[in-house]
Each structure stands twice: as C-alpha cells, then as structure tokens.
VEXLUMGU-842540 format. One record per atom (N, C-alpha, C, O): residue number from 1; atom name; y, x, z. Coordinates in nm, 2 decimals. Layout:
! VEXLUMGU-842540
NUM;CA;Y;X;Z
...
This chain:
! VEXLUMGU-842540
1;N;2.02;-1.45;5.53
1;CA;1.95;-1.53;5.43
1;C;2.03;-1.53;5.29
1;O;1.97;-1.53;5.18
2;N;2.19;-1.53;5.32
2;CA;2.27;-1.51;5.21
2;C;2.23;-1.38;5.13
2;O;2.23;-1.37;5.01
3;N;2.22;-1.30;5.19
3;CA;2.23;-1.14;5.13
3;C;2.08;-1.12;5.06
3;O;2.06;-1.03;4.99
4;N;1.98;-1.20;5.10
4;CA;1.85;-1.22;5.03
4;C;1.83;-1.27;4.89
4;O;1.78;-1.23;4.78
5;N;1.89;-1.37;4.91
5;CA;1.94;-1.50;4.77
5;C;2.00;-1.44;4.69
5;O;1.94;-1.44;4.59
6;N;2.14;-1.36;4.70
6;CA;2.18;-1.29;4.62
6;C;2.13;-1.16;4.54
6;O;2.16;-1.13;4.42
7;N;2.02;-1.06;4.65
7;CA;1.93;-0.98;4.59
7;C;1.82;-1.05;4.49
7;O;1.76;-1.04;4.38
8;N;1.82;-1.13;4.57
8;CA;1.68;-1.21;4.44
8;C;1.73;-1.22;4.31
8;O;1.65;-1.19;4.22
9;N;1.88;-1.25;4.29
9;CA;1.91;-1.33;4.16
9;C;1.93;-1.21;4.11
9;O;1.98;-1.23;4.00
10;N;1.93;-1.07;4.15
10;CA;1.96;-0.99;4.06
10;C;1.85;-0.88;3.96
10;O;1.73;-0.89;3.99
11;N;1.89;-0.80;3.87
11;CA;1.84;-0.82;3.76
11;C;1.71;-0.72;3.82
11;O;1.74;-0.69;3.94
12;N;1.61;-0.68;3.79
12;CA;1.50;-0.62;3.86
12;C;1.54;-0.47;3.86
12;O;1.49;-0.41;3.96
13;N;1.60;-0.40;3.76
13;CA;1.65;-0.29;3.77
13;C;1.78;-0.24;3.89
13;O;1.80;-0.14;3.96
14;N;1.84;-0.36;3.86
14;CA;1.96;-0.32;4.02
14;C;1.90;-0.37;4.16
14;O;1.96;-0.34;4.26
15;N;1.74;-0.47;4.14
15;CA;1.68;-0.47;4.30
15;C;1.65;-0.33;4.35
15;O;1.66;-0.29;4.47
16;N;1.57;-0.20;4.18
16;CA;1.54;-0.13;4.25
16;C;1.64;0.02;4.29
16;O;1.63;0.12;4.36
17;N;1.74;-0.04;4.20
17;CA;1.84;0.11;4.26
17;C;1.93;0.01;4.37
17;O;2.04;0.06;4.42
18;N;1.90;-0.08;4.40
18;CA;1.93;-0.12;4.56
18;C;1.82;-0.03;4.66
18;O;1.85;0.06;4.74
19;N;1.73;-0.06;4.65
19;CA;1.57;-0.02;4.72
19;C;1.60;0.15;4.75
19;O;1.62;0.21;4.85
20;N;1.61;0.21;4.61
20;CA;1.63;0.36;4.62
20;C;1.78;0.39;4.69
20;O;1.76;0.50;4.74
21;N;1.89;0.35;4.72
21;CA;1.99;0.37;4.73
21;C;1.99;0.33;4.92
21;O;2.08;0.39;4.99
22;N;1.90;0.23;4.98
22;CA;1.85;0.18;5.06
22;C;1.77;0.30;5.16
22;O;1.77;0.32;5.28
23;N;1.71;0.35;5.07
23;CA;1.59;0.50;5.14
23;C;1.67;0.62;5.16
23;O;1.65;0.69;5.26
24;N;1.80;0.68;5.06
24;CA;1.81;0.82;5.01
24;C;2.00;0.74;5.14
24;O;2.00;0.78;5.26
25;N;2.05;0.69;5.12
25;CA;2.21;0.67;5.20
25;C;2.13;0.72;5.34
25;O;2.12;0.83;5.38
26;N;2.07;0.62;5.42
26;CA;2.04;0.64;5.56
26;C;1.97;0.76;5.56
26;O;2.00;0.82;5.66
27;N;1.90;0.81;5.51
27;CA;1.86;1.00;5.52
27;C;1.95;1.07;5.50
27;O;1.95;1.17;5.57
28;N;2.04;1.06;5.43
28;CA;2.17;1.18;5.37
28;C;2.24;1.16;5.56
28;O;2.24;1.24;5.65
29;N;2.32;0.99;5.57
29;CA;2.31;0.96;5.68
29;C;2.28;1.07;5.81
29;O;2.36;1.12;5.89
30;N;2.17;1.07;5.80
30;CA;2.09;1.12;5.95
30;C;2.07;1.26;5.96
30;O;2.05;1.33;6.06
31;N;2.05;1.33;5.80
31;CA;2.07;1.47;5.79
31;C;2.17;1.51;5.82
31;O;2.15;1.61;5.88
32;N;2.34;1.47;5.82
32;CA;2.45;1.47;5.79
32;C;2.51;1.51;5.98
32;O;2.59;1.58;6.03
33;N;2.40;1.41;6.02
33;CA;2.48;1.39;6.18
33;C;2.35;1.49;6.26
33;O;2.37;1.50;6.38
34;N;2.26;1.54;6.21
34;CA;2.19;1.67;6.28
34;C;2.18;1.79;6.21
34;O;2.14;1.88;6.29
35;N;2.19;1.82;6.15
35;CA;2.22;1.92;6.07
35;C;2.36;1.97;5.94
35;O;2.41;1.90;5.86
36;N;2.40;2.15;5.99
36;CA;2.52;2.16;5.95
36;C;2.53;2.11;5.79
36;O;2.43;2.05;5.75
37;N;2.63;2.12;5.72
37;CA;2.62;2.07;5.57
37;C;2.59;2.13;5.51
37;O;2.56;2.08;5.40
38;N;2.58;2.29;5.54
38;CA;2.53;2.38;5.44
38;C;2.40;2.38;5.42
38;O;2.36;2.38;5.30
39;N;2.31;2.37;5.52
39;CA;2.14;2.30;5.53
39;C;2.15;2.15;5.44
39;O;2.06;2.13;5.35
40;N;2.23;2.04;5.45
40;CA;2.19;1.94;5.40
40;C;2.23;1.95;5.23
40;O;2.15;1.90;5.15
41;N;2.36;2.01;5.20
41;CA;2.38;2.05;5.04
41;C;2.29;2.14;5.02
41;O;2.30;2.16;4.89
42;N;2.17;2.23;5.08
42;CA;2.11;2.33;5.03
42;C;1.99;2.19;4.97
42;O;1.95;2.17;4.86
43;N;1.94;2.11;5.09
43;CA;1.85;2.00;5.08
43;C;1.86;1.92;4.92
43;O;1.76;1.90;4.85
44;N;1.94;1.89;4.90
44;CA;2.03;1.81;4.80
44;C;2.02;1.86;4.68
44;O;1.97;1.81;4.59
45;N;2.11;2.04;4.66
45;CA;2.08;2.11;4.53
45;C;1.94;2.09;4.51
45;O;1.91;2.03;4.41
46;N;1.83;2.13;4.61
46;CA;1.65;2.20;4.59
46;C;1.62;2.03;4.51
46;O;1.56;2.01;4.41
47;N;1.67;1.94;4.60
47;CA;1.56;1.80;4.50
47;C;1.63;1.76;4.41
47;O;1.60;1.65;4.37
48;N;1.73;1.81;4.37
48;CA;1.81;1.76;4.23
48;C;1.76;1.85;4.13
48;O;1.74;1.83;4.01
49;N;1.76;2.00;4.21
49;CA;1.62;2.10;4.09
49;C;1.51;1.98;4.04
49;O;1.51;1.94;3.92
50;N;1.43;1.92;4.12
50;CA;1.28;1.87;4.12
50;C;1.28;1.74;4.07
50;O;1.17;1.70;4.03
51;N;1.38;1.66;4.06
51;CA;1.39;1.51;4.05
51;C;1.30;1.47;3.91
51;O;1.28;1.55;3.82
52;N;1.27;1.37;3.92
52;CA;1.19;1.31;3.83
52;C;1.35;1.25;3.70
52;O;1.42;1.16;3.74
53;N;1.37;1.30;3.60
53;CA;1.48;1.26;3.54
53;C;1.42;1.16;3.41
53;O;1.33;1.18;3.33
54;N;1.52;1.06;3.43
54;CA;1.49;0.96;3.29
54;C;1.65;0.98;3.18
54;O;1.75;1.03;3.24
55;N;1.66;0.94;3.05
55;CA;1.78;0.92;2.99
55;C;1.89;0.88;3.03
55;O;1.90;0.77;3.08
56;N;1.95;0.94;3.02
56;CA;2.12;0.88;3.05
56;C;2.14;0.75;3.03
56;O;2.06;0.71;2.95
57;N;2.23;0.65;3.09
57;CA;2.31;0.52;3.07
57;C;2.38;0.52;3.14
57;O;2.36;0.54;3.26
58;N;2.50;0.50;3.07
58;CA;2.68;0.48;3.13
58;C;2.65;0.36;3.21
58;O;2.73;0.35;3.31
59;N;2.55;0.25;3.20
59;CA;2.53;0.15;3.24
59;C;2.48;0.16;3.40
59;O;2.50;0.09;3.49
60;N;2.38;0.32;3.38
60;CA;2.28;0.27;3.50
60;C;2.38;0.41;3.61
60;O;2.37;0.46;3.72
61;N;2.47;0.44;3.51
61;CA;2.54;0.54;3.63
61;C;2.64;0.44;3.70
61;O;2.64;0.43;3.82
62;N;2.73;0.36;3.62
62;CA;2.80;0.26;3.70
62;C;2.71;0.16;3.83
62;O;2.74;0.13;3.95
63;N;2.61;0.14;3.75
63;CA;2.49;0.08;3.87
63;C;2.45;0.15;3.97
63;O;2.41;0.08;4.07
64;N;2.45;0.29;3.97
64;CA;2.44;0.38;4.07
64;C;2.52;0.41;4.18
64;O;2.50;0.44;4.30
65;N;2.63;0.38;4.11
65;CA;2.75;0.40;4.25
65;C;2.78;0.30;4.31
65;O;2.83;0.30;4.42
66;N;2.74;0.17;4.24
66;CA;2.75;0.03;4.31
66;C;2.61;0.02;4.37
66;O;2.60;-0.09;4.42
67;N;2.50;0.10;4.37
67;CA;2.43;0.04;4.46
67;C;2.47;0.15;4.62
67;O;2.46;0.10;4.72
68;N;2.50;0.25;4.62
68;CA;2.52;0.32;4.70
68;C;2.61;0.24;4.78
68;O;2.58;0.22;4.90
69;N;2.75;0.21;4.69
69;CA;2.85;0.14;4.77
69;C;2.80;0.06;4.87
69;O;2.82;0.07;4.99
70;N;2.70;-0.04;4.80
70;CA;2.68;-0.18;4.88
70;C;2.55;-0.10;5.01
70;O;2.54;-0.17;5.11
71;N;2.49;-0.02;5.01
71;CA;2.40;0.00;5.09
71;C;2.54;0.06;5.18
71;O;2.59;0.00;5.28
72;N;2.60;0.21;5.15
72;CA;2.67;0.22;5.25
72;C;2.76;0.15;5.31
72;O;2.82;0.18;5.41
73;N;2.78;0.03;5.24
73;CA;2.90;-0.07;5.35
73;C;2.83;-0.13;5.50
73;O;2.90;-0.17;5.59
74;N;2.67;-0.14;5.49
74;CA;2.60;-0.14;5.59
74;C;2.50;-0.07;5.62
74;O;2.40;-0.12;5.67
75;N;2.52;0.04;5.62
75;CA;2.49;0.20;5.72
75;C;2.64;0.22;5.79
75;O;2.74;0.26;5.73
76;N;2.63;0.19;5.92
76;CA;2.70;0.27;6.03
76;C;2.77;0.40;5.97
76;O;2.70;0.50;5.99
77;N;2.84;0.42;5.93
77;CA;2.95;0.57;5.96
77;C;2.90;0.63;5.82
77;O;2.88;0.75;5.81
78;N;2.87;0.56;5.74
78;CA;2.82;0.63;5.62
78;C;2.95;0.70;5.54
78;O;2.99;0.62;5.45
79;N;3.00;0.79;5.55
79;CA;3.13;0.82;5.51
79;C;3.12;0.87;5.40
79;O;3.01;0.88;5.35
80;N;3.23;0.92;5.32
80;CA;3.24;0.97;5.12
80;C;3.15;1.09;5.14
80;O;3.10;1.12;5.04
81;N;3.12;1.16;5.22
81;CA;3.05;1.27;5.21
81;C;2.91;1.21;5.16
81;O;2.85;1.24;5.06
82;N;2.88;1.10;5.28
82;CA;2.76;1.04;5.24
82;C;2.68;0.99;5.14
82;O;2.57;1.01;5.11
83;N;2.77;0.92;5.09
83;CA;2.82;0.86;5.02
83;C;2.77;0.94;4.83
83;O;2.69;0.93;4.74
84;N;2.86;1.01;4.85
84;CA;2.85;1.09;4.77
84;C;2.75;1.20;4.72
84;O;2.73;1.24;4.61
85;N;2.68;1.24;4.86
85;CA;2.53;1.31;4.82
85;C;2.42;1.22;4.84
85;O;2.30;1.25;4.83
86;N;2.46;1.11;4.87
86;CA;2.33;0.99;4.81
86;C;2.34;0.99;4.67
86;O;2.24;1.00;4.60
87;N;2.44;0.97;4.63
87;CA;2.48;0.91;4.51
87;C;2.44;1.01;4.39
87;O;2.37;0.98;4.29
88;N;2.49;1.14;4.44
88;CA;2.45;1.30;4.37
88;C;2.28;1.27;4.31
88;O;2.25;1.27;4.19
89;N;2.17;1.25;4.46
89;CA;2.08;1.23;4.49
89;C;2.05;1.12;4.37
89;O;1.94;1.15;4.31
90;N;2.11;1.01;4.34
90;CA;2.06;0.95;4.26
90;C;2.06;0.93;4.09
90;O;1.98;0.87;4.03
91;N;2.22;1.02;4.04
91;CA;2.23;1.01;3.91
91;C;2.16;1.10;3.88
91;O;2.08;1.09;3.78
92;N;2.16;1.26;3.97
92;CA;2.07;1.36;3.90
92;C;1.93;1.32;3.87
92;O;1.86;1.39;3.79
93;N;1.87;1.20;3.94
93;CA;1.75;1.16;3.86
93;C;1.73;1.06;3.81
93;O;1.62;1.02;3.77
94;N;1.86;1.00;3.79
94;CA;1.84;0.90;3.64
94;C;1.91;0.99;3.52
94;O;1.91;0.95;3.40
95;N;1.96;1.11;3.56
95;CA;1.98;1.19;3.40
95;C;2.14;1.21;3.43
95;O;2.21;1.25;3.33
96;N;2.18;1.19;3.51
96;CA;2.32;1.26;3.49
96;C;2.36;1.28;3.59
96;O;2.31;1.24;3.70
97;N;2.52;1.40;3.53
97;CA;2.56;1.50;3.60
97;C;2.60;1.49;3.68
97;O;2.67;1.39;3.65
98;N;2.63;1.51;3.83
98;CA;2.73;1.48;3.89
98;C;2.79;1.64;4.00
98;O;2.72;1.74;4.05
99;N;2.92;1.59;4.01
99;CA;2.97;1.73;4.07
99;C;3.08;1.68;4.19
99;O;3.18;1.62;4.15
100;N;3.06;1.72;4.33
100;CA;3.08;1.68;4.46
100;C;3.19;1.76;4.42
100;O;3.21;1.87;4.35
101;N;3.29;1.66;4.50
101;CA;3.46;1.74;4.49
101;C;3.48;1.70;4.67
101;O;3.42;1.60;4.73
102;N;3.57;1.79;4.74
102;CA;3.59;1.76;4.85
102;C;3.76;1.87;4.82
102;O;3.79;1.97;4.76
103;N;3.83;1.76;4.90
103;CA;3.95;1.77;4.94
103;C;4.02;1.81;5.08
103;O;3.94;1.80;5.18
104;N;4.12;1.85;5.10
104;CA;4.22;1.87;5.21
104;C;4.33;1.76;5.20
104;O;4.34;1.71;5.08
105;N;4.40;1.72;5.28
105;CA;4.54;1.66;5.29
105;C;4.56;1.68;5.49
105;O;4.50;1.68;5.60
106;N;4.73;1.70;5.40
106;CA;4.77;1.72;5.58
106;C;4.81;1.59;5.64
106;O;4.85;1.50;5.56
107;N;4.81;1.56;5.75
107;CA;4.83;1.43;5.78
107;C;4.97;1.43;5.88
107;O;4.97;1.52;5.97
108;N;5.08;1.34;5.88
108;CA;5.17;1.38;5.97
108;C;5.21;1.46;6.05
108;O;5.29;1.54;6.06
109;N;5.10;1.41;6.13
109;CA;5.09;1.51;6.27
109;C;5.06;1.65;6.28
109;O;5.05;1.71;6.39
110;N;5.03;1.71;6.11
110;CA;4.97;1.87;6.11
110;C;4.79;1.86;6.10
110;O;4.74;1.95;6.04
111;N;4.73;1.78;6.13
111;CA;4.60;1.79;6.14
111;C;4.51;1.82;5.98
111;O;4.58;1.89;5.90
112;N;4.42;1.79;5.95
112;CA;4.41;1.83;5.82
112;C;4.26;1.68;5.83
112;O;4.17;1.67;5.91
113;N;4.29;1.61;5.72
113;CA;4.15;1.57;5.71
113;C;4.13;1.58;5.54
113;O;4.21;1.61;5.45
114;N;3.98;1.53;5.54
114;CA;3.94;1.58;5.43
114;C;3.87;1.46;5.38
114;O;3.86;1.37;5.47
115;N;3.82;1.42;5.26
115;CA;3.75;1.38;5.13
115;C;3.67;1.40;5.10
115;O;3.65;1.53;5.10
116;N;3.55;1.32;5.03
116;CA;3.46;1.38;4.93
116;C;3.45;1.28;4.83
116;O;3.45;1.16;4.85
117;N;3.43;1.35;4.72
117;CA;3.44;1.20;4.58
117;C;3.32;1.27;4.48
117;O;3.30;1.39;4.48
118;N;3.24;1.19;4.41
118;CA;3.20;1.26;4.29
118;C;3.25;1.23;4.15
118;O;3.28;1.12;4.11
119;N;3.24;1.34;4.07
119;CA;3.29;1.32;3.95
119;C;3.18;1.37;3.81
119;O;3.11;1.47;3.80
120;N;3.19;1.23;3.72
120;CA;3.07;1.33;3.62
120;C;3.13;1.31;3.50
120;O;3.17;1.20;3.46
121;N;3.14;1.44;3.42
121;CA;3.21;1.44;3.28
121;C;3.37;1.51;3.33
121;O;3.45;1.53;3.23
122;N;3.40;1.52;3.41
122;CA;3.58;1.56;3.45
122;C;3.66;1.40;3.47
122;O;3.78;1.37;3.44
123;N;3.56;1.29;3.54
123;CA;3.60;1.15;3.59
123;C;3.55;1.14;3.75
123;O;3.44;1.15;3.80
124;N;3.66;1.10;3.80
124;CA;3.65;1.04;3.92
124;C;3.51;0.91;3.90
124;O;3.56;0.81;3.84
125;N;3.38;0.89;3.92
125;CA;3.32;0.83;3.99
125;C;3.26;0.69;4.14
125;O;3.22;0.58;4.14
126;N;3.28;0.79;4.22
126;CA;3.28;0.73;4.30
126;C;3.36;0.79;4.43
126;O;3.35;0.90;4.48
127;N;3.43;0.70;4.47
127;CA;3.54;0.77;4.62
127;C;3.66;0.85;4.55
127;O;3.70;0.97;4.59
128;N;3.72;0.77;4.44
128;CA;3.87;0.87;4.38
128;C;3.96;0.87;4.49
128;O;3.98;0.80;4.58
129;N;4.01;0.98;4.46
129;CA;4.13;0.95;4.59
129;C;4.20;0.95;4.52
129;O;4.18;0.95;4.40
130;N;4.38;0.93;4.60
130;CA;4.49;0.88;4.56
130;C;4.49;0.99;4.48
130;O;4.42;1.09;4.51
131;N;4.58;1.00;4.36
131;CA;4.65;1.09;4.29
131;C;4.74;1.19;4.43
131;O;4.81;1.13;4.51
132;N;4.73;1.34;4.41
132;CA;4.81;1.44;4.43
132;C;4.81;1.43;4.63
132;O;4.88;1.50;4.71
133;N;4.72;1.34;4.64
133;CA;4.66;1.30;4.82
133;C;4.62;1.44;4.84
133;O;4.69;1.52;4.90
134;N;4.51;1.48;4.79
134;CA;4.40;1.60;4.85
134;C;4.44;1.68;4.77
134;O;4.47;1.66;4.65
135;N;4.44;1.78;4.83
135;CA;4.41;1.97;4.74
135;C;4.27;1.96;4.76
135;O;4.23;1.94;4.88
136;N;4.17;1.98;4.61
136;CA;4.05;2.01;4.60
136;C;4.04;2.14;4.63
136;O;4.13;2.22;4.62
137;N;3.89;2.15;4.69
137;CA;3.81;2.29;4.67
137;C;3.74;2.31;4.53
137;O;3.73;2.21;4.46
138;N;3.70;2.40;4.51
138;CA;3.64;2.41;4.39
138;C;3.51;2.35;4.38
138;O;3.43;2.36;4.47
139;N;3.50;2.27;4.25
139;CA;3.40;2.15;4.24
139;C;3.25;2.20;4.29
139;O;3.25;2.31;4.33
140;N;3.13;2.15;4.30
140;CA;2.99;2.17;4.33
140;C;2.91;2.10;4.25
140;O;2.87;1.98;4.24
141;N;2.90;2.21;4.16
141;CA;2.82;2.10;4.02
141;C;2.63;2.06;4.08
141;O;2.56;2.13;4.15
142;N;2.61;1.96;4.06
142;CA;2.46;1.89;4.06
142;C;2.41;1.86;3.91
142;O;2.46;1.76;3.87
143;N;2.36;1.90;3.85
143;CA;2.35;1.88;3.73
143;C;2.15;1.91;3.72
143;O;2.09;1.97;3.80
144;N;2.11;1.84;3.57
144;CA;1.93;1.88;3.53
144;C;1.93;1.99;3.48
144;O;1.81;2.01;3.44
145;N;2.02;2.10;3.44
145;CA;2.01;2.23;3.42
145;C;1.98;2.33;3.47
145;O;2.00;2.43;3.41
C-alpha cells in the first residue's frame, strides 16, 4: 500500500517511465534467461533501429535510469546486464544515446567475473563500476543513427 501512495504522489511523467520500465526490465529479464545474448543484443539493436524517438532531456535520461533501477530492485535476478539493455531500450527512445560497456575483473581465486554499465556521451550512466575494477571490452554503441 506504501509503494502505491508513493507512485501516486509522483509527477505523471515518472508514473509513466515507471510503467514503461515495468514492461521492457521483466522481458529483457526473461529473454536474458532463454535465450543466448547474441539473439537478445540482436533483439535490442533491431528495436532501438524502430523506436518511436522524442527530444533529448538530461532530465528524462536521469529519470530513465532511476526508473529502471527501482523496477529492477524488484524483478528477481535482474542483473547490470539487464539492467542495462532495459535501460538501452529506453533512452534510445526518448532520444538518447546509449552504449553498453561490459567488463572483465579477476577475482582472487582466478575466476573471472564480469559487468555491464551504460554510458552516454563518454559518462558512466547507469551501473559505473569501481575505477580500474574491470578491463572493458570494446563499447556497443545504441544510438537513433
């Protein structure tokens, strides 16, 4: 009932990039856990070609990553991958750029895990990792170009 009251009082623009962020996290989600990633990034580039694009706002890109955050804090296992091509999913159609970075770091024990963050403009966005943590792969631009 809390988490209701709080959606209400908010401004009608951030109920609906809650709403959209709500639909696109749990699909990225469920693509993510049946299908390899090269099918789900192929998914991802084809509707960031097609997206319905409006003008830019630094305002409604900050709003974008916070609606993502808050939807994936409650999706199950929604991890920075996810995270991140929801998010992709959602600036390329309010008008900006965004470009999926994924990382390496070795972990004590030799194992290797990995990262994903996005960045738009040459800025960490959303999921920065620590400074000098991850060796990047070469970036994956999403862009209306």
């Amino acid at each position: 009932m809390r988490l209701l009251r709080k959606i209400a009082r908010l401004e009608a623009s951030d109920r609906l990039l809650l709403a959209e962020a709500a639909l696109v996290v749990p699909i990225v989600r469920l693509a993510l856990t049946i299908l390899p990633f090269r099918f789900v990034h192929r998914g991802v580039a084809a509707a960031t070609r097609s997206l319905r694009r409006s003008a830019p706002t630094a305002r409604a890109q900050e709003r974008i990553t916070w609606a993502v955050m808050v939807v994936a804090a409650r999706v199950p296992a929604a991890s920075c991958l996810t995270q991140a091509l929801a998010a992709t999913l959602l600036l390329v159609r309010h008008g900006h750029e965004a470009t999926l970075r994924v990382g390496v770091a070795k972990n004590d024990d030799g194992t290797l895990r990995a990262h994903a963050w996005l960045e738009s403009a040459g800025k960490a966005i959303l999921g920065e990792p620590a400074p000098g943590v991850f060796v990047p792969f070469p970036p994956v631009a999403f862009s209306d170009r």
